[in-house]
C-alpha positions, 0 to 999 in steps of 0.5 A, a space after each residue: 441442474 448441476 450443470 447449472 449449480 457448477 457453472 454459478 459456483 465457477 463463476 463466483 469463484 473467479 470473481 471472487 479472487 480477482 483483484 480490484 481497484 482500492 486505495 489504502 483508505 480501503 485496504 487499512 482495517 483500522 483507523 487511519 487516525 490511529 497510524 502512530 509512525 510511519 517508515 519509509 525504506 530507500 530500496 535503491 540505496 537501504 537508508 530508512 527514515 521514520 516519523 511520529 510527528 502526528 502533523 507529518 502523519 496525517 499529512 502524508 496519510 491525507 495525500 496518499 489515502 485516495 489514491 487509486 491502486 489499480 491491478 496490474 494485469 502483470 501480476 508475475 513476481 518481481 525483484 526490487 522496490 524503491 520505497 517501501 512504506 509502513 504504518 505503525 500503531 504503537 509497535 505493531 505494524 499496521 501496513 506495509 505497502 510499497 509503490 507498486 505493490 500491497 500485500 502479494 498483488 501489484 498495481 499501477 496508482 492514480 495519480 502516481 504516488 511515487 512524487 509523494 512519497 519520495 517529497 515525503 522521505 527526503 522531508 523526513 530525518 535519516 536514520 541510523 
């Protein structure tokens, strides 16, 4: 019998930390609707660009909410991101994602979000 307890709280345990396929739809804990700004951060070249133009907001959060972020089988850390997105309300960063990465875990996006991102950062103004 405890053979058998061991062996299901085992096995609940390893399906329990792994990783699962999610969009940002999923993995943001407030409402999206609420999202007041977004950064965008250059991590090739360091420039940043924000937006509070609700329009520019919702539309980049309508692109890029169901997209898929698979696990990665590769989940070794690494070096370097090209762009880096975060989400405000108010002053209080809501999420911070990059285009393989959110939180500590890497994935691969369906379909890629990198076009998206980067057609949204090179629509945005530079700052300072």
């Amino acid at each position: 019998m405890k053979r058998i307890l061991l062996t299901i709280v085992f096995t609940i345990l390893l399906t329990g930390c792994g990783l699962e396929t999610l969009t940002i739809e999923d993995y943001y804990k407030n409402d999206l609707e609420d999202v007041s700004e977004i950064e965008v951060f250059d991590g090739s070249n360091g420039s940043s660009r924000t937006t509070t133009n609700k329009k520019e907001i919702w539309s980049f959060i309508k692109e890029v909410k169901h997209i898929k972020f698979i696990p990665d089988e590769d989940q070794s850390e690494r070096d370097g991101f090209l762009y880096s997105i975060t989400f405000y309300e108010g002053d209080k960063a809501t999420l911070q994602f990059g285009l393989n990465q959110i939180g500590d875990a890497y994935y691969n996006t369906e379909p890629d979000i990198e076009p998206i991102v980067e057609e949204f950062f090179n629509s945005m103004s530079e700052q300072d």
